[in-house]
N, C-alpha and C positions, 0 to 999 in steps of 0.2 A: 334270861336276865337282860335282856334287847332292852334299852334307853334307860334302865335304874339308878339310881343317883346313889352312889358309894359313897358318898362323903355329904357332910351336913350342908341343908342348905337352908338358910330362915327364908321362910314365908309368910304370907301376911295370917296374922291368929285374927283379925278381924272378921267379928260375926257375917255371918252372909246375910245382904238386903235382903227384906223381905217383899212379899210380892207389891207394894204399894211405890217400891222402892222406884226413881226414873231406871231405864232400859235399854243397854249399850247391846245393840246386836252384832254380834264378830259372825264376819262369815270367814270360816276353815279357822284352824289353827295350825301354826308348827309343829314339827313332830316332832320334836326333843321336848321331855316331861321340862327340861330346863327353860324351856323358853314361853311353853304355854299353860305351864303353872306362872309363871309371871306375867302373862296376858292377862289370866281370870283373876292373881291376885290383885292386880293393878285394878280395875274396876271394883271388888272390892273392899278395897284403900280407898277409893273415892266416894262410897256410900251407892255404889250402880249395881242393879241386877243384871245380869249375863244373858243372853240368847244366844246360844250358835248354832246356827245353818250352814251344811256343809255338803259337800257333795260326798264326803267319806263319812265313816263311823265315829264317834265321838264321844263313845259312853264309855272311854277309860278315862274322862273329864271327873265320872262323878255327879255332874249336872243329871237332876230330875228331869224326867221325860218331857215336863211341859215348857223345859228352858231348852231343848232341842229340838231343831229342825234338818232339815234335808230338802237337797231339789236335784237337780240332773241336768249339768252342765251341759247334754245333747239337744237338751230345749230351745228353743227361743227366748231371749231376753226377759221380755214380758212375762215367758212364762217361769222362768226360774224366781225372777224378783215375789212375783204370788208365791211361790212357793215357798222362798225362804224367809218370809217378812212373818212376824210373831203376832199373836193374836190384836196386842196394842202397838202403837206411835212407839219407837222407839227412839231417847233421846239424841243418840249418836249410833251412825253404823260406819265399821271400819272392817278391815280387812289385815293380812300380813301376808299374804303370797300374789304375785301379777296375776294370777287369772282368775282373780275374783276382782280383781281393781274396776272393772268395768260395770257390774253388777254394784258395786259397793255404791258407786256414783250414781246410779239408778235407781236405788230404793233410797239413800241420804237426798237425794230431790223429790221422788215420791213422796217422803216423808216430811218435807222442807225443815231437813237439818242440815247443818254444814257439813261439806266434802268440798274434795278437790275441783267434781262438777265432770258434766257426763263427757263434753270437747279436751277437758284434758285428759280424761279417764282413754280414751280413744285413742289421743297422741301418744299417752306412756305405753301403749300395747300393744303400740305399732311402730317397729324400729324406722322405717321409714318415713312415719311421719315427723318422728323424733329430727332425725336430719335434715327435713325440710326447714322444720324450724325453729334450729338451733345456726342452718348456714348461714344467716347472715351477720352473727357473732362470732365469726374463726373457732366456733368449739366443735368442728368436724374434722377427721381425715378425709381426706381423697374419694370416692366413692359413689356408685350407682346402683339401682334395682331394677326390679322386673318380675316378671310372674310366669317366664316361661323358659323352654331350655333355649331357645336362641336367644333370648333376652340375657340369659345368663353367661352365656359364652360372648357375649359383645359386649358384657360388662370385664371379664377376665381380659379381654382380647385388649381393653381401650388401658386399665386399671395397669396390667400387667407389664405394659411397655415402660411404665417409669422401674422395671426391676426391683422395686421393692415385694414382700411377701404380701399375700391376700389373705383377706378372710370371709366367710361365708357364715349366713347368718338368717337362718328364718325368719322371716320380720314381728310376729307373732309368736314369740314363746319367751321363755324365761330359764334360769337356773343354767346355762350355759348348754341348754338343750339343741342339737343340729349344729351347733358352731364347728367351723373344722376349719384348718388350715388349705389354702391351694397352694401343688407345687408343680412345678413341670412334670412331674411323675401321678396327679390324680387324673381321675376319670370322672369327667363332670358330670358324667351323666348321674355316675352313683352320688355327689355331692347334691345334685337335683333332687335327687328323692329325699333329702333331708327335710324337705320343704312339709312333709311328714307329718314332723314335730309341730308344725304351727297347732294352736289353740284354735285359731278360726274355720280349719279345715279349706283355708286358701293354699297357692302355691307361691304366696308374695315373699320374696327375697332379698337380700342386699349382700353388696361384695366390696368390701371398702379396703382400704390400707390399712396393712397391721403396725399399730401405733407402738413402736419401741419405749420400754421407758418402764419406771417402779410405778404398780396399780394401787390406788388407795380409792376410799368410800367415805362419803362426805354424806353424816343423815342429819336432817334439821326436820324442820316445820314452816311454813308458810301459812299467812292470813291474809288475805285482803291485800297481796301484794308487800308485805313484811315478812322477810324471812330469818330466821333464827337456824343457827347452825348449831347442835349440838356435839357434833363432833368428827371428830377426820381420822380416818385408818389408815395404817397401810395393810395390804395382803403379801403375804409374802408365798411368792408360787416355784416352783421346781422349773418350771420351762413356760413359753409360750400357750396360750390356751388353757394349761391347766389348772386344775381346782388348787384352792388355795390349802397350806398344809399351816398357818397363823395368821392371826388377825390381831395388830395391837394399836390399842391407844393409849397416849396422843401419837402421832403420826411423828418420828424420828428426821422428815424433811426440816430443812431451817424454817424460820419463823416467816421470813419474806419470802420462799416456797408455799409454805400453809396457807397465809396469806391468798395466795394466788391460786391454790387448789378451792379456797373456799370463792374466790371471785368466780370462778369459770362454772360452780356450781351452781350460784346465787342467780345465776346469766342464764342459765338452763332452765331453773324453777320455773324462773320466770316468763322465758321463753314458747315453752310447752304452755304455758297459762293454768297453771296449776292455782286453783283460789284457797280453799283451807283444808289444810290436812298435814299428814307427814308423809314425807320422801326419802329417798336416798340416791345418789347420784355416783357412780361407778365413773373412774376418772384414769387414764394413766399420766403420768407427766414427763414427756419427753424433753429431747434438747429442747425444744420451740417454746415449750412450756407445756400448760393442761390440754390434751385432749378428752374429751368426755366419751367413754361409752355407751353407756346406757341412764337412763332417769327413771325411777319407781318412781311412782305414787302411791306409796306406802315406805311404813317403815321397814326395814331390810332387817335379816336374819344374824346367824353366824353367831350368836349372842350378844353380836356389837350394843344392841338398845334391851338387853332386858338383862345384861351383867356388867359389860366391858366399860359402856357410858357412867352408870353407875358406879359401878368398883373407881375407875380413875379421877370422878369427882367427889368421893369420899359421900355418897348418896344424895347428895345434894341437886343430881338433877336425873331423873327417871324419865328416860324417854315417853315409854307408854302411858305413864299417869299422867304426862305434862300431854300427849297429845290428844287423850281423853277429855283432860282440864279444858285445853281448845277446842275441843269439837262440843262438850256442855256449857261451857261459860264464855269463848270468845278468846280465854286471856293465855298471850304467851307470853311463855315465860322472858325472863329481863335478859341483859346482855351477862353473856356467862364469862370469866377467867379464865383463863388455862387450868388444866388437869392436875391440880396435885398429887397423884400417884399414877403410874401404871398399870396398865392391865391387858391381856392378852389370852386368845383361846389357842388353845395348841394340839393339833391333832396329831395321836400318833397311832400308827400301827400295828392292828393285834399281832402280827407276823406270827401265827401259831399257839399265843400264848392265852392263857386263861383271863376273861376280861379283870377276877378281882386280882388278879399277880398285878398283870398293867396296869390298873386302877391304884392298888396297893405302892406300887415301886413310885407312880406319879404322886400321889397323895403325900411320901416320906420325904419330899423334896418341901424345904423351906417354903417357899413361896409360891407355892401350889396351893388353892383354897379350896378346891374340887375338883370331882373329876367322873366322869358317867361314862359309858356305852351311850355311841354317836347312831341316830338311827338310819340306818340305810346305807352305813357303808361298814369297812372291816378295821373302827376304826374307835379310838379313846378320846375325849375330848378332855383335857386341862384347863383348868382355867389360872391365870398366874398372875402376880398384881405384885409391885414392889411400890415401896416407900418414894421412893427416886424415879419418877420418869426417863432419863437417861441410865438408869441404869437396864431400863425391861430388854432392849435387844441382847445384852448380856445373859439375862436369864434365860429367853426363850430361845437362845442357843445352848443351853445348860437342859434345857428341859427335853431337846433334840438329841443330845447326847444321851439320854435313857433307849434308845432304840439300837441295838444291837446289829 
C-alpha cells in the first residue's frame, strides 16, 4: 500500500496533448503519487506533452514508452544529456530534485529554452560555491572548506575557537545527505568519509557555524533578474539537523520578519545568478536576522508547490503551471497578496499501526483534506488547511496530538 492516496484527491480530467502537442521534458520525478501526479497534471493543464528521463523507473507514471527516457547519472554530462533528450526540441525542460539541476541547465541551453543556465546550475550544486557568492551580502555564517582531511581539521580547528556548534556538510549533495553535527566527542576522521555522499564523486567539503534560529523555505521564480516569491514556510523540526516533522503556509513570523526572510532570499537568487527558472531557498532566522542555508534551482518538495502554495491561495496561484507558463511563454506571474487560508503537511508516525487506522484517524480530523503513505520513510503525510491563517499552528498541534 507504499505511497497510495486514501483520501480524494482532484486531479486535472483534462485530455492528454497529443503527439503534435509542444514538449515539457521533466527529468526524475518525486516519489510521492502526491506530488508527481501534480507534475504531469500541471503540464497538462497547460496544453504540454510530457517526456520524462530519469535515471530511475518511471512507468508507475503510466506514460507510454515513447514519452519515457533514461540515462545513467555515472556518465559524463554530454553523455547523459544525449541520452535523456527526446526525439524533438522540447519546449521547456525542468527538473525537481538538485542532482539533475545541472543536467537540466545543459540540455534547456542545448535546446535554446529558458533555464536558470549552466554558471548557476553549478553554483546551486555546489555549497561552496553557494558561499562564495552569497559573502559579500552578510547572508553567510562563519565558515570554511576543503577537500581533504587536514583541510578539514583546520577548518574545525579555526571555526571552533569561537565555541559555537559546527556543522559539516558535503558541498555536493542534497536532501540533508552527509550533514552532521561536530562535537568535542566526534571523530573527524569518520565525519570525512561523509564526503561519500557528494553527487560529484569529489571529497569537497564545508564546516560553517550552526546558525541558531526558526527554519523556513522561501520558493519563487526569477526571470531575467525579476523575482517573484510565491511563498514562505516555516519547517517545524524536533532538534538541530533534523528532518522536519511540518511544513506550514504562510509562515507564522510577523509581517516585518517575512519581509526580511523574503529580502535575504531575493539577495541569494540573485546572487548565485540564477536567470529563469524556479527556486527555493532554505533560510534560518536568527537574532542577527536571515541566514541562508542552501539555494535550489528548482522548485523544492514537501508539497510546499504542488498542495501547500495552492491550498493557502484558494488555487489561485500554482507553482508548477506558473513555472511551466515562464519557462514556454516568458510571463510571471503578477505580484501576489497574502494567503487567504492555511495550510500545512504533517507527518506522523506509523508507530506500529496499520497505514489505513493512521490514515483513517488523520482523515476524521476537521481539517485534514488528505492524507497518504509517505514514501521512504515510516511515516503518514496529512495535509491540513484552515479558513484563518493564524489559526493553522493551533491545528497542526491538534493534528500532533493524534500520535500516541
Amino acid at each position: 500500500m507504499s505511497d497510495q492516496v486514501v483520501a480524494a484527491v482532484a486531479h486535472s480530467t483534462t485530455a492528454r496533448p497529443g503527439p503534435d502537442a509542444p514538449t515539457v521534458l521533466y527529468l526524475g520525478l518525486r516519489r510521492s503519487s502526491l506530488e508527481w501526479q501534480a507534475e504531469l497534471d500541471a503540464a497538462t493543464a497547460l496544453g504540454l506533452r510530457v517526456h520524462v528521463s530519469s535515471d530511475s523507473d518511471v512507468s508507475h507514471t503510466g506514460l507510454p514508452a515513447e514519452q519515457r527516457g533514461c540515462f545513467d547519472r555515472t556518465t559524463p554530462l554530454a553523455v547523459q544529456a544525449a541520452r535523456a533528450a527526446p526525439d524533438g526540441a522540447p519546449a521547456a525542460v525542468a527538473c525537481w530534485g538538485d542532482k539533475h539541476v545541472g543536467l537540466t541547465a545543459r540540455l534547456a541551453e542545448d535546446f535554446g529554452a529558458p533555464g536558470i543556465g549552466t554558471a548557476a546550475a553549478a553554483v546551486c550544486t555546489d555549497k561552496v560555491a553557494q558561499r562564495l557568492a552569497m559573502e559579500p551580502y552578510g547572508l553567510n555564517p562563519a565558515w570554511r572548506s576543503g577537500a581533504t582531511p587536514d583541510a578539514f581539521r583546520a577548518a574545525v580547528d579555526t571555526l571552533g575557537a569561537s565555541g559555537k556548534p559546527l556543522v559539516f556538510k558535503p558541498a555536493h549533495c542534497s536532501g540533508g545527505r552527509g550533514i552532521t553535527l561536530i562535537t568535542a566527542d566526534s571523530d573527524l576522521d569518520v565525519i570525512f568519509e561523509l564526503t561519500a555522499e557528494n553527487y560529484s564523486g569529489t571529497t569537497d567539503f564545508l564546516v560553517e557555524e550552526y546558525a541558531e534560529g526558526t527554519e523556513h523555505s522561501v520558493s519563487g521564480l526569477v526571470a531575467d533578474g525579476t523575482v517573484r516569491i510565491l511563498g514562505v514556510t516555516d519547517k517545524h523540526l524536533e532538534g538541530p539537523l533534523s528532518a522536519s516533522w511540518a511544513t506550514t503556509v504562510p509562515s507564522a513570523r510577523t509581517d516585518a520578519q517575512v519581509a526580511e526572510l523574503k529580502r535575504a532570499a531575493e539577495r541569494a537568487v540573485l546572487a548565485v545568478g540564477l536567470r529563469t527558472g524556479g527556486f527555493h531557498v532554505d533560510l534560518r532566522f536568527t537574532a542577527a536576522g536571515p541566514v541562508v542555508l542552501e539555494i535550489g534551482g528548482r522548485l523544492g518538495g514537501d508539497l510546499i508547490n504542488s498542495h501547500l502554495i495552492p491550498l493557502s491561495r484558494q488555487g489561485a496561484v500554482r507553482p508548477y503551471e506558473s513555472l511551466l507558463t515562464l519557462l514556454t511563454t516568458g510571463q510571471l506571474p503578477g505580484e501576489l497578496p497574502e494567503p487567504a487560508q492555511g495550510a500545512a503537511m504533517v507527518l506522523l508516525p506509523k508507530a506500529g499501526r496499520p497505514v489505513t487506522e493512521l490514515v483513517g484517524t488523520a482523515l476524521a480530523h476537521p481539517r485534514v483534506t488528505l492524507a497518504a503513505d509517505w514514501p521512504g520513510t515510516d511515516t503518514v503525510v496529512a495535509v491540513v488547511v484552515t479558513e484563518n491563517p493564524a489559526e493553522l499552528p493551533s491545528a497542526v498541534a491538534d493534528i500532533r496530538k493524534l500520535i500516541p
